[in-house]
C-alpha positions in Angstrom: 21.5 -6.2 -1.8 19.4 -3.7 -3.2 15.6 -3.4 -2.0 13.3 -3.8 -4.7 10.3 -1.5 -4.9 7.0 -1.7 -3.5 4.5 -3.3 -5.7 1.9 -0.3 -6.7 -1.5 -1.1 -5.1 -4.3 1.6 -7.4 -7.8 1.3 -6.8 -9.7 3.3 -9.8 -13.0 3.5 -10.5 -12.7 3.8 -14.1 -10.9 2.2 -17.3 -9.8 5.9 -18.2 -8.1 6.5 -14.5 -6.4 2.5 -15.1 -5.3 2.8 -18.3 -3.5 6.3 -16.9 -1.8 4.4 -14.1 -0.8 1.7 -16.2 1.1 4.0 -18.9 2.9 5.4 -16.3 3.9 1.8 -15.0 5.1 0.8 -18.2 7.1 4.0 -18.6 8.9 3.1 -14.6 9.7 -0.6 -16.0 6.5 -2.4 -14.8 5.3 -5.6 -16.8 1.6 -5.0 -17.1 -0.9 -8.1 -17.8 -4.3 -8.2 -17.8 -6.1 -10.4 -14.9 -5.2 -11.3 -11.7 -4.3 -15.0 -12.0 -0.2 -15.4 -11.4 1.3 -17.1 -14.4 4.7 -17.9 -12.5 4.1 -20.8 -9.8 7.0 -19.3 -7.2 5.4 -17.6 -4.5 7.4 -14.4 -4.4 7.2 -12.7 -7.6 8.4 -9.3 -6.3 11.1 -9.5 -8.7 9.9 -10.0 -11.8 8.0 -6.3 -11.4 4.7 -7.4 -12.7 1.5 -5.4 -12.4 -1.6 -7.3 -12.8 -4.9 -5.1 -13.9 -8.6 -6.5 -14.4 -12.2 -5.0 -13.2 -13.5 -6.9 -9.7 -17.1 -7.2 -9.3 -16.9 -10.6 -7.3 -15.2 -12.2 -4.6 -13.5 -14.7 -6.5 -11.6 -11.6 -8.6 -11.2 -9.9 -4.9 -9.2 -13.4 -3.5 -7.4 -13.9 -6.8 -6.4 -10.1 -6.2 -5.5 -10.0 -2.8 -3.5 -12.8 -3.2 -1.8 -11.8 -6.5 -0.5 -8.5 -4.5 0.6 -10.5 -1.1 3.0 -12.4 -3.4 4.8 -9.3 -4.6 2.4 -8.6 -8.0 1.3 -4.7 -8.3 -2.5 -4.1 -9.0 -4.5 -1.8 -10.4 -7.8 -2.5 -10.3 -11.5 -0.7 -11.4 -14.1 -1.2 -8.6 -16.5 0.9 -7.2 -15.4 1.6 -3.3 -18.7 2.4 -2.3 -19.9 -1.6 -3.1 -19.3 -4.4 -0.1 -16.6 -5.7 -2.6 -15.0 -2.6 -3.1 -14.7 -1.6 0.3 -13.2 -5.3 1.1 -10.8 -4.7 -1.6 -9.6 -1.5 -0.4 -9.5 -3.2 3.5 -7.4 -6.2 2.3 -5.1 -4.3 0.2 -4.0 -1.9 2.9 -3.2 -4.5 5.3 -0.2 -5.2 2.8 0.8 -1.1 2.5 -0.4 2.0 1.0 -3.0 2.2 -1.9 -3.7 4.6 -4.4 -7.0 5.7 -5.4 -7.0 7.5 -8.6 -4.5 7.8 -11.8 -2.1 10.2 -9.7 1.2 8.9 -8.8 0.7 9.4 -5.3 -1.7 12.0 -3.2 0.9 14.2 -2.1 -0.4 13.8 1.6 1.9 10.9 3.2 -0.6 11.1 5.9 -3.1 10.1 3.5 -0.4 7.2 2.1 -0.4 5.9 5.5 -2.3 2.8 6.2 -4.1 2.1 9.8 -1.4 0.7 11.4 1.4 2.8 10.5 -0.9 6.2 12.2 -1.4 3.8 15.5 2.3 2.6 15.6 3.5 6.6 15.3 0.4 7.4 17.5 1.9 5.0 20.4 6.0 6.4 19.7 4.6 10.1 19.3 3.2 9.0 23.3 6.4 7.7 24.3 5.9 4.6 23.8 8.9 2.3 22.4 8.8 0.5 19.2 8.1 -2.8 20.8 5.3 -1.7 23.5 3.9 -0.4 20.4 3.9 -3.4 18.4 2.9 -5.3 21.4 -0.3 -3.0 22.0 -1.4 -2.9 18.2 -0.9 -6.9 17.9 2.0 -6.4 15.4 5.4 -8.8 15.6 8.3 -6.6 16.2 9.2 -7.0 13.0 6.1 -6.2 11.2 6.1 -3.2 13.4 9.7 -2.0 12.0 8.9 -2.4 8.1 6.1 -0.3 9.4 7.8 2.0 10.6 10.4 2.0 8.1 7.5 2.1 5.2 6.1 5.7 6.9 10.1 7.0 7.2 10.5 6.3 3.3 6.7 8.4 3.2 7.6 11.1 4.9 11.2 11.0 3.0 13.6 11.1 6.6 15.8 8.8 7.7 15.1 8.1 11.9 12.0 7.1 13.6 12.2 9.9 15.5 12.3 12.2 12.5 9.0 10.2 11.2 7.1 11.1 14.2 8.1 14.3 14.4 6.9 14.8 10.5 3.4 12.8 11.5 2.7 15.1 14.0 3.4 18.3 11.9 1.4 17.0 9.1 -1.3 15.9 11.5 -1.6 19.4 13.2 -1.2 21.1 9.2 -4.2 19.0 8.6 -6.5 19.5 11.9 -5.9 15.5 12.6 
C-alpha cells in the first residue's frame, strides 16, 4: 500500500502569496476549490488530493477549516496571524502537523516544520527517554507518538529515530535552540 501524501496546511496573509501556493499545488496534482465546505460526505477524503482555499475572518470559516483539514483536505488559507482567529487557526492546524506560512514550498528549517509535540517527543528521546515514556509524559497514545516521530524522520530526511534525534539536536545547536 503506498502512503498518500500529507495534505498541505499554508497559512498566507495575502491573495498574491495563496494564489502562489495554489499554482504550485495544481502543478503537484492537487484539486484546488474555493471554500472550505467538503463537497464529498465520506469522512476521509485524503485520497481524493483536494486543497480547499478561502479567506477566514470568523470562527465559523476557522471550524469549517479545521475540520476540512482533519478529514484529509489541504488548506491554504489568507488570515492575518496576529488576530485571535488567526492565531487559533495557526494553533488548530498544527495540532494535525506542520504548516506553512508563506508561498514557499517549505522553510528549509525542519526545525521550524516541526510542530510542538514533535520538539518535546525528540526533547524526551534526545534525554534518554524511550518512545513510550515519552508519549506517556506528553499525553500522546503510543501511536500518535510514532506518526510523530515518523513525521519529524521524513523532515529531517533519515530513516531511524535515532538518526532523527541526532539531526534535531545538530540543527538545534546550528540554530542556538
Amino acid at each position: 500500500m503506498t502512503r498518500q501524501p500529507d495534505a498541505p496546511r499554508h497559512v498566507v496573509t495575502s491573495t498574491a502569496d495563496a494564489d502562489t501556493v495554489l499554482r504550485r499545488l495544481l502543478r503537484d496534482g492537487w484539486v484546488v476549490r474555493e471554500g472550505f465546505a467538503l463537497p464529498d460526505p465520506a469522512w476521509d477524503v485524503t485520497g481524493s488530493r483536494l486543497v480547499l482555499h478561502g479567506r477566514i475572518t470568523d470562527p465559523d470559516t476557522l471550524q469549517l477549516a479545521v475540520l476540512a483539514a482533519a478529514r484529509g483536505a489541504g488548506i491554504v488559507a489568507v488570515c492575518d496571524t496576529d488576530t485571535p482567529t488567526g492565531r487559533a487557526l495557526v494553533d488548530d492546524l498544527s495540532r494535525l502537523g506542520p504548516v506553512h506560512h508563506g508561498p514557499g514550498h517549505d522553510s528549509g528549517d525542519p526545525i521550524a516544520d516541526l510542530i510542538p509535540e514533535q520538539r518535546a517527543l525528540l526533547d524526551r528521546l534526545a534525554a534518554g527517554d524511550t518512545i513510550a515514556a515519552a508519549a506517556a509524559a506528553e499525553f500522546l497514545s503510543l501511536r500518535t507518538a510514532n506518526r510523530r516521530i515518523a513525521e519529524a524522520r521524513a523532515l529531517f530526511g533519515v530513516r531511524t529515530t535515532r538518526e532523527a534525534v541526532l539531526a534535531y539536536l545538530r540543527h538545534r545547536a546550528k540554530e542556538g535552540r
